[in-house]
C-alpha positions as CSV (number, residue, x, y, z in Angstrom):
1,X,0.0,0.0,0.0
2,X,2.5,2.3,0.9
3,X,4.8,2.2,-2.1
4,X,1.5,2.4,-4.5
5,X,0.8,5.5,-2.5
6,X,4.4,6.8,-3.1
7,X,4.8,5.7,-6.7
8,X,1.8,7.7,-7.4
9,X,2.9,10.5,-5.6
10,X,6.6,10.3,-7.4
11,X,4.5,10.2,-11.0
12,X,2.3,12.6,-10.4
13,X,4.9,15.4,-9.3
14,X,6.8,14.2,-12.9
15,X,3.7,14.5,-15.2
16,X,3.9,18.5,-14.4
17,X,7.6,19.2,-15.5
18,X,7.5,20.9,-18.8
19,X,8.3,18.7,-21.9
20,X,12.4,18.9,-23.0
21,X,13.1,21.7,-25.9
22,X,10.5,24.2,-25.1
23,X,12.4,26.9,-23.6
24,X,14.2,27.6,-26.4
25,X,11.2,28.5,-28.1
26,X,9.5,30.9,-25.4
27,X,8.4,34.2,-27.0
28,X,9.0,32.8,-30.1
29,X,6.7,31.8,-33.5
30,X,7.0,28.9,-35.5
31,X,9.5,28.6,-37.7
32,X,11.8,31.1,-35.8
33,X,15.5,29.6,-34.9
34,X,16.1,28.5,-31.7
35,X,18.3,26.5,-29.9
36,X,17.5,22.8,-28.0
37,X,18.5,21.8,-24.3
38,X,21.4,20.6,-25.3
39,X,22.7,23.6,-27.4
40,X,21.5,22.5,-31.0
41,X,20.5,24.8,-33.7
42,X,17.4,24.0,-34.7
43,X,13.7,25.6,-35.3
44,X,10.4,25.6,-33.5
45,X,7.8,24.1,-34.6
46,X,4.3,23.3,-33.4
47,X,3.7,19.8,-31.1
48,X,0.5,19.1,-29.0
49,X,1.6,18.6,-25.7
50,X,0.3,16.8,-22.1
51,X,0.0,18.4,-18.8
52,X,-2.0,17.1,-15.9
53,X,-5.1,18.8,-14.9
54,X,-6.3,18.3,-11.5
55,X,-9.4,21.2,-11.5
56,X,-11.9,18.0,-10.7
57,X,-10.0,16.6,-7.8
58,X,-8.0,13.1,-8.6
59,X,-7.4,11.8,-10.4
60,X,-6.2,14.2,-12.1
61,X,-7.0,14.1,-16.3
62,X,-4.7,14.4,-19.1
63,X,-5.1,17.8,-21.1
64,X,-3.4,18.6,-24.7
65,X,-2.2,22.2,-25.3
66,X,-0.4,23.6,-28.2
67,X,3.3,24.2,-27.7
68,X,6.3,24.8,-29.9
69,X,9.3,22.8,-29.4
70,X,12.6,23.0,-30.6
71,X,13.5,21.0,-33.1
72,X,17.4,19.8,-34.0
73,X,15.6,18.7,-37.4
74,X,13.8,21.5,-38.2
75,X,15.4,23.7,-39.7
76,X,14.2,27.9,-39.4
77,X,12.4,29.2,-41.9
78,X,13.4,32.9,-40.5
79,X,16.9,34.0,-39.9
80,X,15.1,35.9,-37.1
81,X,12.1,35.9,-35.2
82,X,8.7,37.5,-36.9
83,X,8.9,40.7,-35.5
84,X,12.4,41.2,-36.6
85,X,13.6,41.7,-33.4
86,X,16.8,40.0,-31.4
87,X,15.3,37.9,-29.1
88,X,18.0,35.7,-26.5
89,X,20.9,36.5,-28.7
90,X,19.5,33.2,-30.7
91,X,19.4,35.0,-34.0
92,X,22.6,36.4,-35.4
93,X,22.3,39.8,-37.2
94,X,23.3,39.4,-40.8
95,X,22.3,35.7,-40.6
């Protein structure tokens, strides 16, 4: 009983952590360059992502949201981001 009760626990507290490669798309469109986790070029495209949703009690359900993820195989279809602007040093001017 106990190690149910903490095995749910441990999962639970995991299902929240934001999925790998989206920071380096935040503030960012699709298509715009970006850079992964691990420090890849790549571009950010659009992904349906999972969070859990716990607004009716437990257990909690499963809800999709659109997200943009960096992706090494992506390549950007912008040198820089929509508006032009610089944004996290991630686009080079002159690029």
């Amino acid at each position: 009983m106990f190690a149910s009760i903490l095995l749910s626990l441990c999962l639970s507290a995991r299902a929240d952590i934001a999925p790998s490669d989206i920071d380096g798309c935040s503030q960012k469109v699709a298509g715009d360059s970006c850079q992964t986790d691990q420090g890849e070029k790549g571009g950010c495209v659009k992904k349906t992502c999972s969070k859990l949703d716990y607004s009716n009690g437990t257990p909690p359900s499963s809800v999709d949201y659109d997200c943009l993820i960096c992706d090494p195989a992506a390549a950007p279809s912008k040198g820089c981001s929509s508006t032009g602007q610089l944004l996290r040093s991630s686009c080079l001017i002159g690029s």
